[in-house]
C-alpha positions in Angstrom: -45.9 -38.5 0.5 -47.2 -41.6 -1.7 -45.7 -39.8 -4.9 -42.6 -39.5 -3.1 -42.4 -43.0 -1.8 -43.6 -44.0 -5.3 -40.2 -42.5 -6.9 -37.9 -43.2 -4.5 -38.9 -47.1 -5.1 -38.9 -46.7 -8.9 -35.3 -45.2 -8.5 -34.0 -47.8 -6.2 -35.4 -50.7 -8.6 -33.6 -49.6 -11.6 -30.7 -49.4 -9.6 -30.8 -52.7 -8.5 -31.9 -54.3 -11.7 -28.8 -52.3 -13.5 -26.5 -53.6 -10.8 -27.8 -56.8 -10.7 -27.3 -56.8 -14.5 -23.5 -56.1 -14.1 -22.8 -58.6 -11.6 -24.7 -61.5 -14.0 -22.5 -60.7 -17.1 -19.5 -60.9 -15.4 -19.9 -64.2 -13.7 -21.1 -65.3 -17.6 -19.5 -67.7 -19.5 -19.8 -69.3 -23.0 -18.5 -72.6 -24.1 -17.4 -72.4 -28.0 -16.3 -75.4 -29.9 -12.9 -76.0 -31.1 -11.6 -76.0 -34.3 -9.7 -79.6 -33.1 -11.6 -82.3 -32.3 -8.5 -83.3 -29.7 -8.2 -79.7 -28.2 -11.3 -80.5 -25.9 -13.6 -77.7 -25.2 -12.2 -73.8 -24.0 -14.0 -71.7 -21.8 -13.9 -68.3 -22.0 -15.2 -65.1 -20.4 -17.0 -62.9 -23.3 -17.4 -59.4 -23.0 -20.9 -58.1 -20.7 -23.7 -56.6 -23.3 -24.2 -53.1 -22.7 -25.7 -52.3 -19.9 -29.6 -50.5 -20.5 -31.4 -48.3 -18.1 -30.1 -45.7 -16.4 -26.4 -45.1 -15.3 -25.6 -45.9 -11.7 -24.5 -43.1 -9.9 -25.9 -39.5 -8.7 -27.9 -38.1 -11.6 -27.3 -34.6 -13.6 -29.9 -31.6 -13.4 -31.2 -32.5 -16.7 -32.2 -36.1 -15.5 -33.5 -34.7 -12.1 -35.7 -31.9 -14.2 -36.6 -35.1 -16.2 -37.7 -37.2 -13.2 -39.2 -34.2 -11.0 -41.6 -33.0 -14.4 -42.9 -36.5 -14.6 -44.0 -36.0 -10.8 -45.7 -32.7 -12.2 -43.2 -30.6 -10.7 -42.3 -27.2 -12.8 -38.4 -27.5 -12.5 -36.8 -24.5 -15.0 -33.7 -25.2 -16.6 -31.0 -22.4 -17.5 -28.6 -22.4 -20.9 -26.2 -24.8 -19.3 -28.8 -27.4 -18.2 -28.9 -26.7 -14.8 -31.6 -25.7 -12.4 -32.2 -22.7 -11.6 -34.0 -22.9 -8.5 -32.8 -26.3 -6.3 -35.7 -25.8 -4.3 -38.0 -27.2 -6.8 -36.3 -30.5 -6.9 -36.6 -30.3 -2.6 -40.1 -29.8 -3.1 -40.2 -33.0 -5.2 -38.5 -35.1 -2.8 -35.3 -35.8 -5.6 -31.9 -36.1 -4.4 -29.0 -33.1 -5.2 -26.7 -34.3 -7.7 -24.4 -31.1 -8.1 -22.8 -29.4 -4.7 -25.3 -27.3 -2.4 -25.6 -24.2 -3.8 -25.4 -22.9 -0.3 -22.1 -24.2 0.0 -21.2 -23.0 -3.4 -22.6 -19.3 -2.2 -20.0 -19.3 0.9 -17.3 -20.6 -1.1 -17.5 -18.1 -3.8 -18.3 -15.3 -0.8 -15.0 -17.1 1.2 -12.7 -16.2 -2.1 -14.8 -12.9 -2.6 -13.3 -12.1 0.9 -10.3 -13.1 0.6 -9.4 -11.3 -2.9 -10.5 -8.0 -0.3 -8.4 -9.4 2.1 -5.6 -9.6 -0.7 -6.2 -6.5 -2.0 -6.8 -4.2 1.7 -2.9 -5.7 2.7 -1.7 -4.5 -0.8 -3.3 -1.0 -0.2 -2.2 -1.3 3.6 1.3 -2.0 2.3 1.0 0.7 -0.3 -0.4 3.3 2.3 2.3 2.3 4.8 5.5 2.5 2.2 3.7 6.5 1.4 3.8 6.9 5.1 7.2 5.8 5.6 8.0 8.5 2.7 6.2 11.2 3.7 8.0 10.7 7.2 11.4 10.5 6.0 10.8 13.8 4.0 9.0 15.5 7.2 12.2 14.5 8.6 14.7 15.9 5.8 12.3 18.9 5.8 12.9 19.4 9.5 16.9 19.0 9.4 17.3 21.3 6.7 15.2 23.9 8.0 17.5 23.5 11.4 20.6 23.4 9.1 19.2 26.4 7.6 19.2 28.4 10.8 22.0 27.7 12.2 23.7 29.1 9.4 21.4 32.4 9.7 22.3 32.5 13.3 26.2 32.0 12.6 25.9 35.3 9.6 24.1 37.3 11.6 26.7 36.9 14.8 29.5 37.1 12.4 27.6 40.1 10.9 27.2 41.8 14.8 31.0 41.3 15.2 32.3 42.7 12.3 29.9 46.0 12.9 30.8 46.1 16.2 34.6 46.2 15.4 34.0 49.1 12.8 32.5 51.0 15.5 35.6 50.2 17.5 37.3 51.1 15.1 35.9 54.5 14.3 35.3 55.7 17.8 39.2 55.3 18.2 40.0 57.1 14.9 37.6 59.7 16.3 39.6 60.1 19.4 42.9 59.8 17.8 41.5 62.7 15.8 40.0 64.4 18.9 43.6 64.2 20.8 45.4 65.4 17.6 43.1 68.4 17.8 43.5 69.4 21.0 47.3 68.9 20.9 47.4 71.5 17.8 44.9 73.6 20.0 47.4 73.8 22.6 50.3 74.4 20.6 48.3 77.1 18.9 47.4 79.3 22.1 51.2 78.2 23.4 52.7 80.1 20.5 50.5 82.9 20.6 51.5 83.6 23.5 54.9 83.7 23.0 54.3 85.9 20.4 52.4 88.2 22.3 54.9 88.1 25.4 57.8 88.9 22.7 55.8 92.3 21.5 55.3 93.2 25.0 58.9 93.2 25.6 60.0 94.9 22.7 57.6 97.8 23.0 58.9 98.4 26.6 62.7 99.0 25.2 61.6 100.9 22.6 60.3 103.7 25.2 62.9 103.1 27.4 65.7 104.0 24.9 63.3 107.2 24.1 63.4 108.3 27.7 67.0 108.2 27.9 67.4 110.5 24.8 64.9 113.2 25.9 67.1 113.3 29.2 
């Protein structure tokens, strides 16, 4: 704790000599003869001397590894100049100069999850446009397989009509030809009997007209 205090007073000192410093040349002025005697005496504000020490404000990594290795603190620097591990300069007592890194870890997590969360509703609007498609052609599917019975159903009863008509058609040729038939049936056993009746007569006058001459 005494090492700590023993800093923390150092640092506060040099502040306030470097702001003290900037307030005193400021309110400075120099008197600088005139070239005319009659002009009187001019007073002017000159420019502050550089300020030395420190610079007021919050310090870089590279001055807090400076300030926390003259503590004896083992503080690592990376390429850049910065500390790799924060909690060395906690250990130390010093100040953070650059953001928390913990902050820093839940920013960069924060846009880590949001570049998912950009890229899960661009494959969510991906995945619904293919399901939208693959609906619309379930649905084409669908109406042209209905489209495509229908028309099966509307051959095949055309196809049952036409057949059955044939068979209409033939039965009545069938019995146009059946009552032709019998019609030349008739006629034949009509005239053959008319044939045989006349032969039967005939053969009766012929014995007749015998008899008569014998007598």
């Amino acid at each position: 704790m005494g090492g700590m205090s023993h800093f923390y007073k150092s640092l506060l000192e040099q502040n306030e000599e470097v702001h003290s410093a900037a307030v005193a040349a400021t309110q400075t002025r120099t008197v600088e003869p005139s070239s005319s005697s009659s002009a009187g005496l001019s007073l002017t504000i000159a420019k502050p001397p550089a300020l030395q020490g420190p610079a007021v404000g919050p310090a870089n990594d590279l001055d807090l590894a400076r300030l926390a290795r003259d503590q004896g603190k083992d503080v690592e620097l990376n390429d850049d100049n910065q500390i790799v591990d924060k909690r060395d300069l906690l250990s130390a007592g010093l100040n953070l100069s650059l953001p928390n890194t913990r902050h820093l870890a839940l920013s960069a997590a924060k846009q880590k999850n949001d570049g998912k969360d950009d890229s899960v509703q661009t494959h969510t609007a991906v995945g619904t446009a293919a399901t939208r498609q693959e609906i619309n052609a379930r649905r084409q599917r669908e109406v042209d397989r209905q489209w495509q019975e229908e028309r099966d159903r509307a051959r095949k009863e055309r196809e049952r009509l036409e057949e059955e008509e044939r068979e209409k058609l033939v039965k009545r040729r069938n019995d146009d030809d059946a009552v032709t038939s019998a019609r030349e049936r008739f006629l034949a056993r009509k005239r053959r009997k008319l044939e045989d009746g006349s032969a039967t007569g005939a053969g009766t006058d012929v014995v007749a007209t015998s008899d008569t001459m014998a007598s």
